[in-house]
N, C-alpha and C positions, 0 to 999 in steps of 0.2 A: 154645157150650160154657161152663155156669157153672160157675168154682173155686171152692172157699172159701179165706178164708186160714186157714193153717195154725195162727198164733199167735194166743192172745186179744189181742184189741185192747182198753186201758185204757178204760172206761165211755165214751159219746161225750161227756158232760157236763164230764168231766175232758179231754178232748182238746180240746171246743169249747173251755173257758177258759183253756187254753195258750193257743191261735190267735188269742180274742179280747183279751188279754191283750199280747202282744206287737204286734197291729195297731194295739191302742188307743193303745200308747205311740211306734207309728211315724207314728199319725193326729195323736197331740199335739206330736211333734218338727214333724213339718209345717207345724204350723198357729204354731209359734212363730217370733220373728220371722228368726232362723237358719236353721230348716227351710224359711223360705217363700224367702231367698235363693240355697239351694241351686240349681244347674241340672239337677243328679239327680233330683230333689223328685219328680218323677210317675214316676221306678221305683223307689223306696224303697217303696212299698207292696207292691212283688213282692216283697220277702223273705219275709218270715210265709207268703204264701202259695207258695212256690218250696219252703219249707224243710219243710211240710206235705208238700207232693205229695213232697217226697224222704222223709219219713218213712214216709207210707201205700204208697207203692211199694219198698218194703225188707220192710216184712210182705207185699206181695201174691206168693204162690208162681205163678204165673203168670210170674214175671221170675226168670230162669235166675240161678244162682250167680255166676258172671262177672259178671254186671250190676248185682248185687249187691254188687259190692267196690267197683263204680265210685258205685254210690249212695251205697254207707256213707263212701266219700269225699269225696263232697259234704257228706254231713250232717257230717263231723270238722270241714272247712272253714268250714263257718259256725259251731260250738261251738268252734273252737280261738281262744285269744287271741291265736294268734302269726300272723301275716296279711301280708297285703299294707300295706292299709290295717287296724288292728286298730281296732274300737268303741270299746275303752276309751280311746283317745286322739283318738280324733275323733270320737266319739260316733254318732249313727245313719249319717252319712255315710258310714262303714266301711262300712257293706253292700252296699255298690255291688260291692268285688270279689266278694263271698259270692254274690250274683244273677248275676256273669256266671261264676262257673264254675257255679254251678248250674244255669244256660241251655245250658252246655256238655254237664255229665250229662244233661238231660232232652230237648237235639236228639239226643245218643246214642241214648237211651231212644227216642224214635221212629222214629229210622233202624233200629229191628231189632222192635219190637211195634207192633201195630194203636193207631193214635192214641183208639181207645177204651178201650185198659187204662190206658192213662196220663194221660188226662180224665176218668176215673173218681172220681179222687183232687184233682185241680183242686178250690180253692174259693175261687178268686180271684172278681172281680167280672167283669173281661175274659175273653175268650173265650182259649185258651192259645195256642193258635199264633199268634192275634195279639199278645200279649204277649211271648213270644219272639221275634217276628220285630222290634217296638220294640226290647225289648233289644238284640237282635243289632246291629241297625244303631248303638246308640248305643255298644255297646263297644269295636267297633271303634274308633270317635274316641278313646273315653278309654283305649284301652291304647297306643295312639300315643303317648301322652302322658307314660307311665309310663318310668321310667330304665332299669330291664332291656329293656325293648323296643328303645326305642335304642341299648342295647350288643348288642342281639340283631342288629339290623338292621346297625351296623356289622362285626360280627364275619362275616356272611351277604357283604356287601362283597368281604372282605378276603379270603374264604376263594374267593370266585369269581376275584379276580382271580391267585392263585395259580394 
């Protein structure tokens, strides 16, 4: 069954240079000598490509309404300044949370459509589900680590021993 999508999609010329555009400057945070200390370093290039597939999967009508509130919240997530971790004060680093809720949206996204509506849109270099499943493994560590989780995990405590 082929759909179209229903909205024009901007020129691909003008979409390729968003995407290249923003890779480019997560390719040269990298390679400098802060990007290359990071321990995130090798999923910071997910973002461009996470934030793509959440945009092309918003126009595709294939993907129900509901699922659609849950994408466009992803894509607010990565466009908002106001964050976890926010870019503008830690610079590319900040993407780190923008990738793992967008890992969140897009294991949604497969738990309910065929893993080819959703690899359609993919223009990562990795294969997606192997990507996701890197991500997955590695956020769990760093949300360990974050201060509302440990008030989350104490609060979980306190409320069992009641």
């Amino acid at each position: 069954m082929d759909v179209e999508l229903k909205k024009e999609l901007p020129p691909y010329e003008i979409q390729r240079d968003f995407y290249i555009s923003l890779r480019t400057k997560m390719v040269d945070y990298l390679a400098s000598k802060s990007g290359k200390g990071s321990k995130f370093a090798p999923y910071l290039l997910f973002a461009p490509d996470l934030f793509h597939l959440l945009v092309k999967a918003l126009l595709d009508n294939r993907i129900d309404a509901k699922s659609k509130t849950l994408i466009g919240s992803g894509i607010l997530y990565f466009i908002s300044p106001i964050d976890v971790m926010p870019e503008g004060l830690i610079g590319p680093g900040g993407f780190i949370d923008d990738i793992i809720v967008a890992t969140f949206v897009v294991n949604m996204l497969l738990n309910k459509f065929s893993p080819e509506i959703i690899e359609k849109h993919w223009a990562g270099d990795v294969n997606l589900l192997t990507a996701l499943q890197k991500i997955s493994e590695t956020s769990h560590t760093f949300l360990g680590k974050l201060p509302a989780r440990s008030m989350l995990g104490r609060f979980i405590k306190t409320s069992k021993k009641a």
